[in-house]
ROMARGU-395931 format. One record per residue (C-alpha): residue in three letters; chain; residue number from 1; x, y, z. Coordinates in nm, 3 decimals. Example, Ala and Ser with C-alpha at 12.3 -4.5 7.8 and 13.67 -1.06 7.14 Angstrom:
BEGIN
+---------+--------+-----+---------+---------+---------+
: residuo : cadena : num :      xx :      yy :      zz :
+---------+--------+-----+---------+---------+---------+
:     ala :      A :   1 :   1.230 :  -0.450 :   0.780 :
:     ser :      A :   2 :   1.367 :  -0.106 :   0.714 :
+---------+--------+-----+---------+---------+---------+
//
This chain:
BEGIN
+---------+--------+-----+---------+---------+---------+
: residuo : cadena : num :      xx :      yy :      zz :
+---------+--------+-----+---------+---------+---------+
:     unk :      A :   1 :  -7.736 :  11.379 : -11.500 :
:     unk :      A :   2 :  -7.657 :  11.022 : -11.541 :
:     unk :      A :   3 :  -7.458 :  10.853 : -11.285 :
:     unk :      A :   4 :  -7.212 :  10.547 : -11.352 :
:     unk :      A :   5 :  -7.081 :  10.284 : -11.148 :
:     unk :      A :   6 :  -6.832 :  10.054 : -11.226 :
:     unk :      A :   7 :  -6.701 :   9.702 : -11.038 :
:     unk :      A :   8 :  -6.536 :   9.425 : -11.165 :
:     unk :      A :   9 :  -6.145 :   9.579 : -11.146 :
:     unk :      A :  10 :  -5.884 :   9.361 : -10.977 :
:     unk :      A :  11 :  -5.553 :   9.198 : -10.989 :
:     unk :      A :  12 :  -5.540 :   8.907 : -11.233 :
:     unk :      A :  13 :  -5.209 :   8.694 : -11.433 :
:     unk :      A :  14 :  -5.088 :   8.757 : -11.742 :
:     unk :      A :  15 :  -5.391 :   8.497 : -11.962 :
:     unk :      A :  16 :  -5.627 :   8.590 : -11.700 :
:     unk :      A :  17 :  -6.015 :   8.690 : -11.737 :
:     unk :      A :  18 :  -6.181 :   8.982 : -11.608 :
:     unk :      A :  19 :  -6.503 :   9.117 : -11.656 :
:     unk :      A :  20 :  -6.609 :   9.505 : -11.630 :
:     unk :      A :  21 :  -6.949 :   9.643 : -11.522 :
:     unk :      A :  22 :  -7.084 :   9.947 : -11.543 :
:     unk :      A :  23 :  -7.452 :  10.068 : -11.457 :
:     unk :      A :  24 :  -7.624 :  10.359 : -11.545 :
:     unk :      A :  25 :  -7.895 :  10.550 : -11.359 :
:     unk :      A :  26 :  -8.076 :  10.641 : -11.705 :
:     unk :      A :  27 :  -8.106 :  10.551 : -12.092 :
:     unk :      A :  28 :  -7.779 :  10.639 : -12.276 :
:     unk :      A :  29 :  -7.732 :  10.633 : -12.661 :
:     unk :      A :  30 :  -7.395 :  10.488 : -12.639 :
:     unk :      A :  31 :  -7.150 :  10.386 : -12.393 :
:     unk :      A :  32 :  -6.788 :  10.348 : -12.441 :
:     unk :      A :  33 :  -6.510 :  10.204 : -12.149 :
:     unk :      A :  34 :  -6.152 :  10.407 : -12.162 :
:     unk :      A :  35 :  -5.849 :  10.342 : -11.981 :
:     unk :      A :  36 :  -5.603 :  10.577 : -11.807 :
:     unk :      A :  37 :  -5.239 :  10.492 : -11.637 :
:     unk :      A :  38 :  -5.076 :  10.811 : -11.458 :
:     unk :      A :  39 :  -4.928 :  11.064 : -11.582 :
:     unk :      A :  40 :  -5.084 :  10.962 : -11.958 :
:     unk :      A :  41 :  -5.408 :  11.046 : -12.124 :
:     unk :      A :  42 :  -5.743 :  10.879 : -12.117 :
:     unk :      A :  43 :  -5.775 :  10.649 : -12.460 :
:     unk :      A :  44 :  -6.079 :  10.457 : -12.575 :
:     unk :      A :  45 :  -6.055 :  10.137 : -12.530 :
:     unk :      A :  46 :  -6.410 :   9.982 : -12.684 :
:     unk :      A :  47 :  -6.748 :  10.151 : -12.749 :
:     unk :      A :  48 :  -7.099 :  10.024 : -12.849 :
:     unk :      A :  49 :  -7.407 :  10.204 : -12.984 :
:     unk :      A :  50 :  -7.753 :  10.071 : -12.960 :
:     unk :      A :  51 :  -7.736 :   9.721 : -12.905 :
:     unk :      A :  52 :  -7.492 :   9.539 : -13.170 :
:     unk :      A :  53 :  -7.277 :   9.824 : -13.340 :
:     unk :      A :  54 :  -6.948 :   9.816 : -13.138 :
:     unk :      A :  55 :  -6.586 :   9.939 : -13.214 :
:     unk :      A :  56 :  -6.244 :   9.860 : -13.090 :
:     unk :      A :  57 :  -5.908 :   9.994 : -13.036 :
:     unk :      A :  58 :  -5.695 :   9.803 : -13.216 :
:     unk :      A :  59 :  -5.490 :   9.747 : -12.903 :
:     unk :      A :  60 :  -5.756 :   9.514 : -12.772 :
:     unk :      A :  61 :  -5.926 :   9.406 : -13.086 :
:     unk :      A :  62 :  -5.987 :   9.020 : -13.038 :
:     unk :      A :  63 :  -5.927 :   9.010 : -12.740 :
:     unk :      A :  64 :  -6.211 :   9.213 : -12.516 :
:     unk :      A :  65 :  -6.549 :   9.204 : -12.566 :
:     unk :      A :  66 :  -6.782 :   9.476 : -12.533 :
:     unk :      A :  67 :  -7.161 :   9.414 : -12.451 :
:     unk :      A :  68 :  -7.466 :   9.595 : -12.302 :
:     unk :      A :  69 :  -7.773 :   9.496 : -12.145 :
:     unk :      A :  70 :  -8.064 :   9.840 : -12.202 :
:     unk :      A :  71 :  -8.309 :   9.646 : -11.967 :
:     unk :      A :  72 :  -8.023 :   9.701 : -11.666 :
:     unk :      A :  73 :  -7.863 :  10.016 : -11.825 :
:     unk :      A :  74 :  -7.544 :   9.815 : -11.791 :
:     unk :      A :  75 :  -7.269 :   9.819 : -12.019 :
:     unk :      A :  76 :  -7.021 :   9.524 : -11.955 :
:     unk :      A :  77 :  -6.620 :   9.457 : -12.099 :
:     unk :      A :  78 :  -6.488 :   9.098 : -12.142 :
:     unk :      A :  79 :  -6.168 :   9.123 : -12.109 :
:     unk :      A :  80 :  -5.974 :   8.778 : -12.213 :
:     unk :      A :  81 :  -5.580 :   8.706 : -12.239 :
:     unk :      A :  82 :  -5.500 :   9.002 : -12.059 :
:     unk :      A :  83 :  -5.132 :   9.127 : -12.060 :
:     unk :      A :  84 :  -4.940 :   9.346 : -11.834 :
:     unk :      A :  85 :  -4.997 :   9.656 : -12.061 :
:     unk :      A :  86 :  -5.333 :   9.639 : -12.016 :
:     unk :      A :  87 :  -5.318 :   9.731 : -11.655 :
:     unk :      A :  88 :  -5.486 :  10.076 : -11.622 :
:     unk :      A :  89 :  -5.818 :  10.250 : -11.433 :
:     unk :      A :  90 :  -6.053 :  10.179 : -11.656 :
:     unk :      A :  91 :  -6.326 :  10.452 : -11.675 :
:     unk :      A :  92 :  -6.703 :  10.400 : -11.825 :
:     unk :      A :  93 :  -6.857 :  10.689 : -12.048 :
:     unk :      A :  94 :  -7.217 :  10.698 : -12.097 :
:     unk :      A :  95 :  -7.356 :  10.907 : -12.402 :
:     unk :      A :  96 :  -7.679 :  11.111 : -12.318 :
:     unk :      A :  97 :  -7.863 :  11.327 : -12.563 :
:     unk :      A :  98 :  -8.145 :  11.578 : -12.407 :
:     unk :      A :  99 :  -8.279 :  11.852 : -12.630 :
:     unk :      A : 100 :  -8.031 :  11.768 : -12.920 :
:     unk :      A : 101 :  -7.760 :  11.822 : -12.671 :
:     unk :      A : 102 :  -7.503 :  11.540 : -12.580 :
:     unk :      A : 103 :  -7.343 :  11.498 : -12.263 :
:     unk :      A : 104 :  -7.045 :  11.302 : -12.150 :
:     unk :      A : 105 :  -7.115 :  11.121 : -11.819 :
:     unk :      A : 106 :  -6.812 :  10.937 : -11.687 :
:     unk :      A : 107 :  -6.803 :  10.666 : -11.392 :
:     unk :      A : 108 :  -6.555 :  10.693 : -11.115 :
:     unk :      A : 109 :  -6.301 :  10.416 : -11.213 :
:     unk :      A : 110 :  -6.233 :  10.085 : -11.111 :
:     unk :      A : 111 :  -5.843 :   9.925 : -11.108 :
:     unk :      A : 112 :  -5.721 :   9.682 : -11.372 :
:     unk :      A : 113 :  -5.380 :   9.507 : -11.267 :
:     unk :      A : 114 :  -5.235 :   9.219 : -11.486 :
:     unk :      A : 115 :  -4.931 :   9.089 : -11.304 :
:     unk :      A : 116 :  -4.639 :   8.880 : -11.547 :
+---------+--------+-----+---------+---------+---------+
//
């Protein structure tokens, strides 16, 4: 089992900067970051496979940035001109395949807050 940790979460203003890590114990195939406020679901926020292919939610499209480094295991999320809705726990998922079979491994969270 793969384990995740995350850092990086923390109260910023409205046009602020933050920037998410999130380090793996072992290889994954793909690693994705989601967000979650109470009482509502988890939803994908951005997710990259390999090195270069990476997809957004449209939410966040041109404005975050997702990256990964495979020498680290680390899977990082720019996140530029943030705005109040994007406060949330953010959550990392790591991909890993072993004997065909894929497994979700998900970090503990770390806090997002953009104040107004």
């Amino acid at each position: 089992q793969v384990q995740l940790v995350e850092s990086g979460g923390g109260l910023v203003q409205a046009g602020g900067s933050l920037k998410l890590s999130c380090t793996a114990s072992g290889r994954a195939s793909a690693m994705n970051w989601y967000r979650q406020t109470p009482g509502n679901e988890r939803d994908f926020v951005a997710g990259i496979i390999g090195g270069s292919s990476t997809n957004y939610a449209d939410t966040v499209k041109g404005r975050f940035t997702i990256s990964r480094d495979d020498a680290t295991n680390t899977v990082y999320l720019q996140m530029d001109s943030l705005k109040p809705g994007d406060t949330a726990a953010y959550y990392c998922k790591a991909v890993t395949v072993t004997d065909g079979h894929y497994k979700n491994n998900w970090g503990q969270g770390t806090n997002v807050t953009v104040s107004s």
